[in-house]
C-alpha positions in Angstrom: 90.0 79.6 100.2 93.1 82.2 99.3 94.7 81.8 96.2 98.3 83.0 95.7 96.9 86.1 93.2 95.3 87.0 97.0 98.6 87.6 98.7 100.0 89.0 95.1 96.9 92.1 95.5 97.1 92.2 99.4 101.3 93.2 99.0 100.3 95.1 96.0 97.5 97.3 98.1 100.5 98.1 101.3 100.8 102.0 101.5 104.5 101.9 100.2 103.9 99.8 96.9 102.9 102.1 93.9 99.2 103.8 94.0 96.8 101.8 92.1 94.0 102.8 94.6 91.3 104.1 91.6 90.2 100.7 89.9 90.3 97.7 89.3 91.6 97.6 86.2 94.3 99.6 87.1 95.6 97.0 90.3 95.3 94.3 87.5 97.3 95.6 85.1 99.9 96.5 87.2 99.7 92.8 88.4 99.0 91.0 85.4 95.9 90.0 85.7 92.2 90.6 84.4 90.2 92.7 86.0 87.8 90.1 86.9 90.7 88.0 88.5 91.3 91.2 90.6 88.0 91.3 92.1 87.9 88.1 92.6 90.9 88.3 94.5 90.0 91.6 96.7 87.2 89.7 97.5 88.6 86.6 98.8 91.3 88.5 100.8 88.4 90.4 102.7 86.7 87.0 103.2 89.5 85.4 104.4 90.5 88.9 106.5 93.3 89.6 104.8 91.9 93.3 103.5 89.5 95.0 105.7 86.9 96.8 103.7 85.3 99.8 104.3 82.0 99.5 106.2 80.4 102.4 103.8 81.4 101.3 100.6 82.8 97.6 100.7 84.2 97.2 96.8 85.6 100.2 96.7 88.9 99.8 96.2 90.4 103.3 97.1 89.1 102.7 100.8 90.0 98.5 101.4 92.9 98.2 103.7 95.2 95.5 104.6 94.8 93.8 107.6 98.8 94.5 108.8 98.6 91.6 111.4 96.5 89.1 109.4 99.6 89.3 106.1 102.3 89.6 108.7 100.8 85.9 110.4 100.2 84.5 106.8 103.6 85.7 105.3 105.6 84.6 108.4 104.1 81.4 109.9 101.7 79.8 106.5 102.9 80.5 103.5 106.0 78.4 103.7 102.6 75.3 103.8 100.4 76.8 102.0 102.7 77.9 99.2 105.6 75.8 99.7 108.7 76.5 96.8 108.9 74.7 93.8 112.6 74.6 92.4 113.7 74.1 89.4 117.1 73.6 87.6 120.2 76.6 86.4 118.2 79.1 84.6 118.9 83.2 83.7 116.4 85.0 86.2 115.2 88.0 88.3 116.9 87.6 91.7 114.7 86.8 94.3 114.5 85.7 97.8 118.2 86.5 99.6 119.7 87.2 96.8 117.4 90.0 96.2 116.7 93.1 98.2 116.2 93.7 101.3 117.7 90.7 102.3 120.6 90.5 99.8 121.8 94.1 101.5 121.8 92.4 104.9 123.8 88.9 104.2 127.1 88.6 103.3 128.0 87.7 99.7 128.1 83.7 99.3 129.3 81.8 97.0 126.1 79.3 96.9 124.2 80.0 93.3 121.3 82.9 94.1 117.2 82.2 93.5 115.9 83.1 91.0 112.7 83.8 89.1 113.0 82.4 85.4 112.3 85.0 83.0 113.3 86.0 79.5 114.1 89.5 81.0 116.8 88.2 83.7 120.2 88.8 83.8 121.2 86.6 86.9 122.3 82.7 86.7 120.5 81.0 89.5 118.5 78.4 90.9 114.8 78.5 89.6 112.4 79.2 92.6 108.8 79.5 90.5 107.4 83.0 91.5 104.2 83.0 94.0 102.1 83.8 91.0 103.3 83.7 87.4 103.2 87.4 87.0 104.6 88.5 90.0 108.2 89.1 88.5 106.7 91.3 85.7 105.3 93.4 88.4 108.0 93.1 90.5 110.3 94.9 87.8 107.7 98.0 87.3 107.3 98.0 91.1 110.6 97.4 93.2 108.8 98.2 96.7 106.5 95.5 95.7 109.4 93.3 94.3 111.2 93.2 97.9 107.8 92.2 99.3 108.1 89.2 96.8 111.4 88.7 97.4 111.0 88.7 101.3 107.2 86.0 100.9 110.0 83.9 98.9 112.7 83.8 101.6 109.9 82.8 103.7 108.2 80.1 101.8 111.9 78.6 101.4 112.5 79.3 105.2 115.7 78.3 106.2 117.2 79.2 109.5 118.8 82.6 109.9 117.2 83.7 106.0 113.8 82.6 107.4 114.7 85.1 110.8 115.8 87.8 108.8 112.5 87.7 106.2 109.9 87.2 109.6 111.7 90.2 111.2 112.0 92.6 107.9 107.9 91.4 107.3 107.6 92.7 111.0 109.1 95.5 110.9 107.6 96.7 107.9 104.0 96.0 108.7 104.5 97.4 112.4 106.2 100.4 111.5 105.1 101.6 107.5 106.2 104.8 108.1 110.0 104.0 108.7 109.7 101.4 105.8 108.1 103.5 103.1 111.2 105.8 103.6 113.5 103.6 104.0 112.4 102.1 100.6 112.6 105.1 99.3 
């Protein structure tokens, strides 16, 4: 069964997020987690087919892949159920969701309170959405490509109408067309 550190390494090991292809160690600390938590992790994602490893050399990390329609299916159609959002009261926070890019540079400013991820390091008044994992915000901040993924699994798992269309379609897009993404994440 997934766990929500799984989708945390699967967005983590895209193309456009920062290189941590040589270890183990290195994916977990730029994700928070042990090592050992990391590999656990890789490992359930290829079970479940969410990484596709290499039929050579299976653990190694610097040749698993993410299966691009397996995360596009779970990020647009289950992890509003399997992860649904947990909301909290006003708190100082790291945008997320709409209020946070990609989807932030695509709405129109509103005047409803943004979402946000509580955190000691935030300087945004918001709602409290709690993060897919609770180190995902940390990693967010050192890796923004990988913080709009976050952003966009949140506007998902809140899925509401016309935010829920433009998350599915940005998630499709990327995944469909990583070239065009990476650079325009750039």
């Amino acid at each position: 069964m997934l766990k929500p550190q799984d989708i945390l390494v699967a967005l983590k090991l895209l193309p456009s997020t920062t290189s941590v292809r040589g270890s183990y160690a290195a994916l977990a600390v730029s994700l928070g987690l042990s090592a050992s938590e990391a590999h656990a992790a890789v490992k359930r994602a290829i079970r479940s087919g969410l990484l596709l490893p290499s039929p050579v050399r299976p653990e190694y990390l610097a040749e698993i892949r993410v299966s691009r329609p397996a995360l596009a299916e779970l990020l647009c159609y289950g992890v509003r159920y399997f992860l649904p959002p947990e909301m909290g009261g006003l708190c100082l926070g790291i945008p997320t969701a709409d209020s946070a890019p990609p989807l932030s540079r695509q709405l129109l400013p509103s005047s409803a309170l943004p979402y946000v991820w509580p955190s000691a390091r935030g300087t945004v008044r918001g709602v409290a959405l709690a993060p897919l994992y609770p180190s995902a915000p940390e990693a967010a901040l050192r890796d923004p490509v990988l913080g709009e993924w976050l952003a966009l699994t949140d506007a998902l798992r809140l899925a509401t109408g016309r935010v829920a269309e433009l998350a599915r379609d940005e998630v499709l897009r990327r995944l469909e067309k990583p070239e065009r993404a990476d650079a325009a994440a750039a």
